[in-house]
C-alpha positions as CSV (number, residue, x, y, z in Angstrom):
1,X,107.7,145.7,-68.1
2,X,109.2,146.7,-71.5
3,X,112.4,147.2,-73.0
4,X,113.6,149.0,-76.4
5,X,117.3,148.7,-77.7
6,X,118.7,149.2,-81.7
7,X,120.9,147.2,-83.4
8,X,123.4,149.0,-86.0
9,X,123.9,147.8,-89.6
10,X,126.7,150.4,-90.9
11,X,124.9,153.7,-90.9
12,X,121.6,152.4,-90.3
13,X,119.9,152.0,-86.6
14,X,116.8,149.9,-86.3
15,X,114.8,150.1,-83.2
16,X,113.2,147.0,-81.4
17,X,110.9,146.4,-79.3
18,X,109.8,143.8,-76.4
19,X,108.5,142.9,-72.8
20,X,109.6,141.0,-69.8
21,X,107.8,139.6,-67.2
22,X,108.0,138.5,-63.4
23,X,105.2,136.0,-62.9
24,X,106.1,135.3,-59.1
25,X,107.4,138.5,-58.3
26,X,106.7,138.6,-54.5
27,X,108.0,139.4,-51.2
28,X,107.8,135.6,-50.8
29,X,110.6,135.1,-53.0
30,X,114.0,136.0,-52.8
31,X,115.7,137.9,-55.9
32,X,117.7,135.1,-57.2
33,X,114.6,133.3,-57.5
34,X,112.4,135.2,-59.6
35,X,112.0,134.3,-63.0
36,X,111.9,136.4,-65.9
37,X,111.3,136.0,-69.6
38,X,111.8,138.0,-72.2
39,X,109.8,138.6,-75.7
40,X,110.4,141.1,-78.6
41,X,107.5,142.3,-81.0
42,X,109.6,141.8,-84.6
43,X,111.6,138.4,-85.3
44,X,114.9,140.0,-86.7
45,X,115.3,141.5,-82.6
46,X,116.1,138.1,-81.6
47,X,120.0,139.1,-81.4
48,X,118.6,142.0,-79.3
49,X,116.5,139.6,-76.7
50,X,119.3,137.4,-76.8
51,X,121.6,140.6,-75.5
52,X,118.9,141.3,-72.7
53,X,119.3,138.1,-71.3
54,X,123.0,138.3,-70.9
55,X,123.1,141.7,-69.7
56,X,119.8,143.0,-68.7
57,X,118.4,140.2,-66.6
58,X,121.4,140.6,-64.0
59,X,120.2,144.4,-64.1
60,X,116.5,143.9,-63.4
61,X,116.7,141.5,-60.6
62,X,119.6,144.1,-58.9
63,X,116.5,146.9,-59.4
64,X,113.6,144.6,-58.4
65,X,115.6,143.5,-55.2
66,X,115.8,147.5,-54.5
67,X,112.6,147.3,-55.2
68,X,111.5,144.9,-52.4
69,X,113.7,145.9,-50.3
70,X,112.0,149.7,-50.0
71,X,108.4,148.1,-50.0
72,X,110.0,146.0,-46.9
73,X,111.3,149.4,-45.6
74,X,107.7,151.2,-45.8
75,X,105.4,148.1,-44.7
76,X,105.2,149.7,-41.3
77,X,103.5,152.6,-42.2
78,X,100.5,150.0,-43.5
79,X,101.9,149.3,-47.1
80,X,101.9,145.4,-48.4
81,X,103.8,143.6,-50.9
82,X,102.0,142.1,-53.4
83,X,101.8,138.5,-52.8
84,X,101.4,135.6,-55.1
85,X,98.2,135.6,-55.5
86,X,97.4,139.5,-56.0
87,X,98.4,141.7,-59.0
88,X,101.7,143.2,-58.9
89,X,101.2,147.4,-59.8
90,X,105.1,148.1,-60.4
91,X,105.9,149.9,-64.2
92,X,109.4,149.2,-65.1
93,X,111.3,149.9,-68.7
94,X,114.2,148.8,-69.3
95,X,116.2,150.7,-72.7
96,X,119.4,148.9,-74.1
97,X,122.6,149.6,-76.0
98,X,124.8,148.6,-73.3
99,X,123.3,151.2,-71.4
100,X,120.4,149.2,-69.2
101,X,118.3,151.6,-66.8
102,X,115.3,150.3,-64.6
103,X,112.9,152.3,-62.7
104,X,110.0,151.0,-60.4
105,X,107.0,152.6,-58.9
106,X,106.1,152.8,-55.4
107,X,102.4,152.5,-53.6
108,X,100.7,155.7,-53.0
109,X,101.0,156.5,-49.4
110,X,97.9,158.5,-49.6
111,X,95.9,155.8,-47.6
112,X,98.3,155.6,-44.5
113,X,96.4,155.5,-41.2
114,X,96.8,158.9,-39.2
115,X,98.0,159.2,-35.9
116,X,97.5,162.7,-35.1
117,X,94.5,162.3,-32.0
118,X,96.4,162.3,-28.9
119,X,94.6,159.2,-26.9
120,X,94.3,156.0,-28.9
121,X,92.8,152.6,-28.0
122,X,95.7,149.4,-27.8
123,X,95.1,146.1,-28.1
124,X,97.5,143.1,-27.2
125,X,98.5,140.7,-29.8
126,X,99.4,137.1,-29.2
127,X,101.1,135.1,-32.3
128,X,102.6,131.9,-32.4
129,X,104.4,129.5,-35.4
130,X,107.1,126.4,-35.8
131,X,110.0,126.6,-36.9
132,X,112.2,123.5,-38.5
133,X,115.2,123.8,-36.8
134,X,116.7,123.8,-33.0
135,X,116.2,126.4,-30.6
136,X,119.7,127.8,-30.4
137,X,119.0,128.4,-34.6
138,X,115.8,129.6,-34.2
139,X,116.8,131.9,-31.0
140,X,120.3,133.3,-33.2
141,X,117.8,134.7,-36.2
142,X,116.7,137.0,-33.6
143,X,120.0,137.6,-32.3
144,X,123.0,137.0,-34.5
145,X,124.0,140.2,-36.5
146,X,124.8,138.4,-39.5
147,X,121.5,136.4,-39.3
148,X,119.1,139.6,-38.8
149,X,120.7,141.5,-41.6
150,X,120.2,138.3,-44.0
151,X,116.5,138.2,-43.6
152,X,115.7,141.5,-43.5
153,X,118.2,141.7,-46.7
154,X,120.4,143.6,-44.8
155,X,117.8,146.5,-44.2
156,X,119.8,146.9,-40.2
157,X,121.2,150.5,-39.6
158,X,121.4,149.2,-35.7
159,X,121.5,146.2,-33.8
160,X,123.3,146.2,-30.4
161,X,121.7,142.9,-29.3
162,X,122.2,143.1,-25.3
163,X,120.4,144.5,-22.5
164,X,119.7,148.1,-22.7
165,X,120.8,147.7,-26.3
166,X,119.1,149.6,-29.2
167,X,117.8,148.4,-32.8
168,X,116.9,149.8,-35.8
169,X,115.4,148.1,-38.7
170,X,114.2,148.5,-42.2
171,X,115.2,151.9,-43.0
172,X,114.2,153.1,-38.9
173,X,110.9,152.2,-39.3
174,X,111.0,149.5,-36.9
175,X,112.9,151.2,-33.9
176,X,113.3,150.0,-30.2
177,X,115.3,149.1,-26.9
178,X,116.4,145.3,-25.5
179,X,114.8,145.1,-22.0
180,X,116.1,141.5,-21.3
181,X,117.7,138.3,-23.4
182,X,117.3,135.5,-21.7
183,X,119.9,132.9,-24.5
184,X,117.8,130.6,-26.5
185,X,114.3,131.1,-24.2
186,X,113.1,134.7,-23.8
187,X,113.6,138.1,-25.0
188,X,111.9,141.5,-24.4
189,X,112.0,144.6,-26.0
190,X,110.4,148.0,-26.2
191,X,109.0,148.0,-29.7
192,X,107.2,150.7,-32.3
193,X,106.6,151.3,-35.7
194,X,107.5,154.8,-37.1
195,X,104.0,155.7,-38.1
196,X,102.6,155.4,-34.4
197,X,101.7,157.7,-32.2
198,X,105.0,159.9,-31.6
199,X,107.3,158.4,-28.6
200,X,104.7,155.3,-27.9
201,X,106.5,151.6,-27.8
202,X,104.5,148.4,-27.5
203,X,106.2,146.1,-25.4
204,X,107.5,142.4,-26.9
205,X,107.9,139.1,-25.7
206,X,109.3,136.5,-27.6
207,X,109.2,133.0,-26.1
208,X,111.1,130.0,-27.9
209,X,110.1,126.1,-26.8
210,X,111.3,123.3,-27.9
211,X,109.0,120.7,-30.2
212,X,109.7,117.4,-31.9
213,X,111.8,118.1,-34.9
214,X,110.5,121.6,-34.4
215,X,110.8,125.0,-32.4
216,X,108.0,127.2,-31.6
217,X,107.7,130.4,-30.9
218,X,105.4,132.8,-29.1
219,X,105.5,136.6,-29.6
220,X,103.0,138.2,-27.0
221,X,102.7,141.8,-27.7
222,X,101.1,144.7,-25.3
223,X,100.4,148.2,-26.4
224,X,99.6,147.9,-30.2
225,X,97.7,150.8,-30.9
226,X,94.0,149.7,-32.4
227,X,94.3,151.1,-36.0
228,X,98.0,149.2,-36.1
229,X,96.7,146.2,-35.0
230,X,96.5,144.1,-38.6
231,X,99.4,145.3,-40.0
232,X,101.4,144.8,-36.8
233,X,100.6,141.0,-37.1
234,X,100.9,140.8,-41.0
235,X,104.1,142.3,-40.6
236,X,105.5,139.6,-37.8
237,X,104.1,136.5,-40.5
238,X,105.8,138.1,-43.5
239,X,108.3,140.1,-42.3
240,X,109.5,138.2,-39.5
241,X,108.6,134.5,-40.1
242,X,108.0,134.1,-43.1
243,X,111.5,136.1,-44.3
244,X,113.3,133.6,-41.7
245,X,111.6,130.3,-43.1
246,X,113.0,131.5,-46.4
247,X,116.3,132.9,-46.2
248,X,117.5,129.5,-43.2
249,X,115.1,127.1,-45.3
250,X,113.4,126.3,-41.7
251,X,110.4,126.3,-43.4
252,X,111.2,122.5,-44.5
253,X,111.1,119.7,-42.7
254,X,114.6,118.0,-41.0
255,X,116.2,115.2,-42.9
């Protein structure tokens, strides 16, 4: 990214110049944990970096969190995050004089998968991973309000977890209905991504068991339209697990 601010010596202005970067800017990390470093192209803007530190860096991570967060909105209709080990494609600038504006670019949605033939093939899907923490935690990430809205960085317009209840998750894309919760062992759910086929829901099972020092869980999924298929799994690993491991810390092992 770059930034440009001027620094005012009586009636002169002089305009500097510089860049930050984001080395691990990922999905994988969460905004308070990305670092960013500054540089300026002449040595008299020192005062200047200095100033974006104090005041822009709060600024960029509040615009790169928006920034994640609509990616996370739009990964159902087959767009990823880049991840640590792929480029990142985002052009920010950031101008200064105690005014700081950001602005980040989106993926082209130009290569979304279409949906408009009436029959489609489905497949099932059948996913399972550990969890380092109890049942009754693990279980609660699923169900707790408070809990969903922390990992999905509170991307919840509707939650009502109970039978018959209805959800709604990162920006509606995710959208579905609680068939039955069974506490801390089973729940089902009618389940779809907005860019399937119009009115068609996959059904969900998640399945928690208790492990040593560990809980896993099994997600068996029936319905998942063919062309859906990979990004309906990559979205349960990052979206899902991965988000939880991160935001609880039960990615680490129990003391």
């Amino acid at each position: 990214g770059k930034w440009e601010g001027w620094i005012s010596t009586g009636e002169n202005r002089t305009k500097y110049e510089g860049g930050f970067e984001v080395p691990n800017l990922s999905d994988e990390n969460e905004v308070h944990e990305l670092t960013i470093t500054f540089s300026v192209e002449k040595t008299k803007g020192e005062k200047l970096k200095e100033l974006m530190i104090q005041k822009g860096e709060s600024l960029i991570r509040e615009k790169l969190g928006e920034y994640i967060r609509s990616l996370k909105e739009e990964f159902s209709q087959g767009l990823i995050l880049p991840t640590k080990t792929s480029s990142t494609t985002n052009n920010s600038k950031i101008t200064t004089n105690i005014n700081v504006t950001a602005t980040t670019s989106k993926p082209s949605s130009n290569s979304l998968p279409s949906t408009s033939k009436t029959s489609f093939d489905t497949r099932e899907l059948t996913l399972e991973d550990t969890f380092k923490c109890s049942r009754p935690e693990l279980f609660q990430s699923f169900t707790d309000l408070n809990m969903v809205r922390a990992f999905t960085q509170n991307s919840v317009s509707k939650y009502e977890c109970q039978q018959d209840g209805q959800f709604a998750l990162f920006g509606d894309n995710i959208t579905g209905t609680f068939l039955d919760i069974v506490p801390y062992d089973r729940i089902e759910m009618l389940w779809r991504f907005k860019s399937w086929p119009k009115e068609h829901f996959s059904h969900v099972s998640l399945q928690f068991q208790d492990g040593i020092d560990q809980t896993k869980i099994i997600v068996q999924q029936t319905g998942v339209p063919e062309q859906f298929y990979d990004n309906t799994m990559e979205g349960w690993k990052r979206f899902y697990f991965e988000s939880i491991k991160a935001t609880f810390g039960y990615g680490a092992r129990l003391l």
